[in-house]
C-alpha positions as CSV (number, residue, x, y, z in Angstrom):
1,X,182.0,62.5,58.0
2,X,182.6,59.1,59.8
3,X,184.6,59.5,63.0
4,X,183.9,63.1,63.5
5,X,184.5,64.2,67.3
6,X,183.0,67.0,68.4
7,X,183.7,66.7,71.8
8,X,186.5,63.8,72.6
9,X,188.5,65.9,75.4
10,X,185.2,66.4,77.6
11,X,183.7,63.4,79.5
12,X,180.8,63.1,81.6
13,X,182.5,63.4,84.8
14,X,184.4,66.5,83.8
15,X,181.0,67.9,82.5
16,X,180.4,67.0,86.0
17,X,182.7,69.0,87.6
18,X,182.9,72.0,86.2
19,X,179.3,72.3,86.4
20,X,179.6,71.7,90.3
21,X,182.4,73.9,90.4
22,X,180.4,76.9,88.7
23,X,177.5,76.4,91.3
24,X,179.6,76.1,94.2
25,X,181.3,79.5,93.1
26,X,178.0,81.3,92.6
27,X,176.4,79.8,96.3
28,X,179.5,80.8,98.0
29,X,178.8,84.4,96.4
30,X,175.2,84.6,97.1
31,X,176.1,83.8,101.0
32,X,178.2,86.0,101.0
33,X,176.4,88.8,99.9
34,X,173.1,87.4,102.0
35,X,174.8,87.6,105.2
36,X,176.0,91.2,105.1
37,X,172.5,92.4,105.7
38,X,173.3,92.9,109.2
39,X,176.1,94.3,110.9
40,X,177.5,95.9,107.4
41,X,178.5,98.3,106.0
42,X,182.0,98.3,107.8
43,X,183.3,101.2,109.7
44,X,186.4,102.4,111.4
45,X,185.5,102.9,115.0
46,X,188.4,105.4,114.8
47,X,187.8,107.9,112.2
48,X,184.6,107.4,111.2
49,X,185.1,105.8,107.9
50,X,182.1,103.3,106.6
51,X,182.1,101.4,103.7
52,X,179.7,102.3,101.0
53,X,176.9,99.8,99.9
54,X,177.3,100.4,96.1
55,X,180.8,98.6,96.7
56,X,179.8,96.2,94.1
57,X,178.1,93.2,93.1
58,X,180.0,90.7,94.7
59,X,180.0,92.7,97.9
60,X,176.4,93.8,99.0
61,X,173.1,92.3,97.9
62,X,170.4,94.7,96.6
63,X,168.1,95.7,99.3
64,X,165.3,93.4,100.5
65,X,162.1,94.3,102.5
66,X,161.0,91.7,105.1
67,X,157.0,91.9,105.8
68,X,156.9,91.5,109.4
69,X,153.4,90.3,110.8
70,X,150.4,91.1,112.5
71,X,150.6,94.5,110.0
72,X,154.0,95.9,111.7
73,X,155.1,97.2,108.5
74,X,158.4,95.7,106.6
75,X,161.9,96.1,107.1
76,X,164.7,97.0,104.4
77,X,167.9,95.7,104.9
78,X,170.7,96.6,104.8
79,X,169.8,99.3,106.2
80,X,171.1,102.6,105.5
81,X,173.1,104.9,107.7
82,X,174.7,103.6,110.8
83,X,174.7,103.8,114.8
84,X,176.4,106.8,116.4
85,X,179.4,105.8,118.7
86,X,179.4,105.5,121.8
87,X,180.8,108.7,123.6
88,X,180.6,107.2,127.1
89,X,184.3,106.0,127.0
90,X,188.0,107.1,127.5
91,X,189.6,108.3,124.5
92,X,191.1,105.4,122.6
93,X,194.3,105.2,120.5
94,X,193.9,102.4,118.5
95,X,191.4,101.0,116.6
96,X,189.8,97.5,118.3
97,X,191.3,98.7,122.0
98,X,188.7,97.4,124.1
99,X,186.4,100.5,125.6
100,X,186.9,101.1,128.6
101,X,182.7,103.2,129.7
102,X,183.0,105.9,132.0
103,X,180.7,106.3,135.2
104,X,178.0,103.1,135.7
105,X,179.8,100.5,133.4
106,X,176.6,98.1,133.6
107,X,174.2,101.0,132.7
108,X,176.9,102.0,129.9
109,X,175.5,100.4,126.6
110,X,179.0,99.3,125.7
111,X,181.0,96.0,125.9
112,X,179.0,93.2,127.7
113,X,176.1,95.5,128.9
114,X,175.6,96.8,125.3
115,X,172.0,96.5,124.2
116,X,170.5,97.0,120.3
117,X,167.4,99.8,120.4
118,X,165.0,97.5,119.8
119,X,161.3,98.4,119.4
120,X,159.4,99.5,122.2
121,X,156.5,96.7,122.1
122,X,156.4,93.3,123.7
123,X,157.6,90.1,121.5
124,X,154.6,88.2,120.9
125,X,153.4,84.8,120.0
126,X,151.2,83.2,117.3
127,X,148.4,84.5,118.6
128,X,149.9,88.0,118.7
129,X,149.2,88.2,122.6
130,X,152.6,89.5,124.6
131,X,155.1,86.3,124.7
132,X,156.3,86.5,128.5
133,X,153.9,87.5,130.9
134,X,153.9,87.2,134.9
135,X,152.4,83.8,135.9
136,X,149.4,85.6,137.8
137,X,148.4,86.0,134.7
138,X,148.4,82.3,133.4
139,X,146.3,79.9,135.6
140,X,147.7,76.5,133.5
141,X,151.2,77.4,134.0
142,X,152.4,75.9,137.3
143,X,156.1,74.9,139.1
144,X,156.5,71.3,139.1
145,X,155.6,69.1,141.6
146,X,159.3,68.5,144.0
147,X,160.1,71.8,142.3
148,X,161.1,74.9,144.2
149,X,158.8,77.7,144.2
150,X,160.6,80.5,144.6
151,X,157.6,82.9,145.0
152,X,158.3,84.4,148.6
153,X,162.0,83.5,148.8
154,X,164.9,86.0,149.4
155,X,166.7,87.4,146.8
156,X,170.5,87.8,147.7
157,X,173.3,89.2,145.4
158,X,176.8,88.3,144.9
159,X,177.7,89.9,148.4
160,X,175.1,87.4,150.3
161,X,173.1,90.7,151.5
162,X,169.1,90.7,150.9
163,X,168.0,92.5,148.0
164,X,164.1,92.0,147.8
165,X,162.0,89.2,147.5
166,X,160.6,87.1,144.9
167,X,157.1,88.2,144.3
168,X,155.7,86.3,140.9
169,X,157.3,84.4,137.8
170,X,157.6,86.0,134.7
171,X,157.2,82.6,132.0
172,X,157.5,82.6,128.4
173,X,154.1,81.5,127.2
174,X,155.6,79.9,123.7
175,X,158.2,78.2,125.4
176,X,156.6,77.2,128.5
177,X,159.5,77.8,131.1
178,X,160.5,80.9,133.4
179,X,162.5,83.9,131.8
180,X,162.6,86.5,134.7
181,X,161.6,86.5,138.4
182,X,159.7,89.6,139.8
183,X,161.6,90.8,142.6
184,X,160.1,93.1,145.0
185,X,163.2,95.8,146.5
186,X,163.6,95.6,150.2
187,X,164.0,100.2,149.7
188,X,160.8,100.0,147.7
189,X,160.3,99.5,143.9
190,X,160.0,96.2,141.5
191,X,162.3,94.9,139.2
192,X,162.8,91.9,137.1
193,X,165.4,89.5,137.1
194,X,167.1,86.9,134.5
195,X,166.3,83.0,135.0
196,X,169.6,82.2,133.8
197,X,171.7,84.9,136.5
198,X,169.5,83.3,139.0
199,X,170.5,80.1,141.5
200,X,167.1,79.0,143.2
201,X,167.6,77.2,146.6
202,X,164.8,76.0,148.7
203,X,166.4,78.9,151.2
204,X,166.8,81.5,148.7
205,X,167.2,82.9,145.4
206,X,171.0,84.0,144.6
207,X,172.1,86.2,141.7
208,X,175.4,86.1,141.3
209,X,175.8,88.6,138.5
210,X,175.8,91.5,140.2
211,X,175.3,92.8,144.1
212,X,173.1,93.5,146.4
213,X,172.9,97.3,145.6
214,X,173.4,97.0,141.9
215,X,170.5,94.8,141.6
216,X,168.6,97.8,143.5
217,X,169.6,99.5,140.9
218,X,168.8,97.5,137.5
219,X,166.5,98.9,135.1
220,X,163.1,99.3,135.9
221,X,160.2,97.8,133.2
222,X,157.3,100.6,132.5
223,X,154.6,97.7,132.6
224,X,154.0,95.6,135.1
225,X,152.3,92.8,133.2
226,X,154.5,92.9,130.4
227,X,158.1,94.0,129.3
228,X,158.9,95.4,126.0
229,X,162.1,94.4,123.3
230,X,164.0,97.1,124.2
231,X,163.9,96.3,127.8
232,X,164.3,93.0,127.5
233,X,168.0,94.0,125.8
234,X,168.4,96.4,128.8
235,X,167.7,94.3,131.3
236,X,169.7,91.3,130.0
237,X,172.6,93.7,129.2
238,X,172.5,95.1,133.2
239,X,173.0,91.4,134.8
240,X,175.0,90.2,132.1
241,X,177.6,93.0,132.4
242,X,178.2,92.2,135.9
243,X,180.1,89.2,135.2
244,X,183.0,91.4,134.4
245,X,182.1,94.7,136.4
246,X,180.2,94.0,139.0
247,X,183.4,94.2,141.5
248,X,186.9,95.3,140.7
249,X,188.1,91.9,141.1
250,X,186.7,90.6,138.0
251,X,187.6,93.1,135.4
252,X,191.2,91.4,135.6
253,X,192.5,88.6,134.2
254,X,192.9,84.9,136.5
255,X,196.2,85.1,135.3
């Protein structure tokens, strides 16, 4: 029995490696399966074909319910069944050609002014009060000193004709900073506005997403001390859309 080697082609580092190997393998695979909870099961834009979610093991992970809080029920994902497409568009004939919406393109839903149907309640903080609220409504919150305040300032759009006026700030009480200015419409009507679409001068307020008459006609909130998820989406999805279609001119490419 002297000299017996049980294991004399194996050495720790070998040991070492496979066993690294193995678990690198099976974390790739769990990733993998992890991040198809959203945006899967694949589809064919084109004839309607969709991927099923009993493809396998290594494809989908078995359905998990997230508890959402403040008692708003849970959430299974993936979820079953799928969007319907959109039927806003020119007929397409092949699949990935980019759509092309017919009629309003930034009210369209599709492209750059697509928006998910969110749920119809404000986001909230950790004190399940509504996240971003106007500033009339937050007596700490203030613009800082050597700041501009653009509360009273035109707003102009692309075309450097008056749209409205600013008429309060709309600030994210998690974050502490402005998400949306109120504007007033010069024809009547309030609306709310992007930060980020929005160039404040100590003149005026220029948004150069979108025109004068197209910020007229942006999407209207149904509160006016808070705005819901789904308009949130909408709203972003309007002014962000008019990068590309808010004028002929930049739907075509520079070169």
């Amino acid at each position: 029995m002297a000299n017996v080697i049980i294991v004399g082609g194996l050495d720790v580092a070998e040991l070492c490696f496979y066993a690294f190997f193995l678990f690198f393998i099976g974390l790739v695979i769990y990733l993998r399966r992890e991040d198809r909870r959203e945006g899967y099961p694949l589809e064919d834009d084109m004839t309607g074909w969709s991927e099923s979610l009993d493809a396998g093991i290594l494809q989908f992970a078995p359905p998990k319910a997230f508890v959402l809080p403040f008692d708003r029920g849970t959430v299974m994902t993936p979820t079953i069944g799928k969007e319907p497409m959109p039927q806003n568009v020119t007929p397409r004939v092949h699949t990935g050609t980019p759509f092309e919406p017919l009629g309003n393109p930034l009210t369209s839903g599709v492209g750059p002014a697509s928006w998910a149907p969110r749920q119809e309640r404000p986001d909230v903080d950790q004190f399940n009060r509504p996240r971003i609220v106007p500033a009339r409504l937050n007596d700490h919150l203030f613009v800082a000193a050597g700041d501009t305040d653009p509360r009273g300032l035109p707003v102009v759009g692309l075309d450097d004709v008056i749209a409205g006026t600013v008429k309060d700030l709309w600030v994210d009480r998690s974050e502490n900073l402005v998400r949306y200015l109120e504007v007033e419409l010069t024809g009547g009507g309030v609306i709310v506005v992007p930060m980020p679409v929005c160039e404040v001068s100590r003149r005026r307020v220029l948004v150069d997403a979108v025109t004068a008459a197209q910020i007229a006609e942006a999407p209207v909130i149904g509160a006016p001390d808070q705005i819901t998820l789904r308009e949130e989406d909408q709203v972003q999805a309007y002014f962000g859309a008019g990068y590309l279609w808010a004028t002929p001119s930049r739907r075509e490419p520079l070169l």
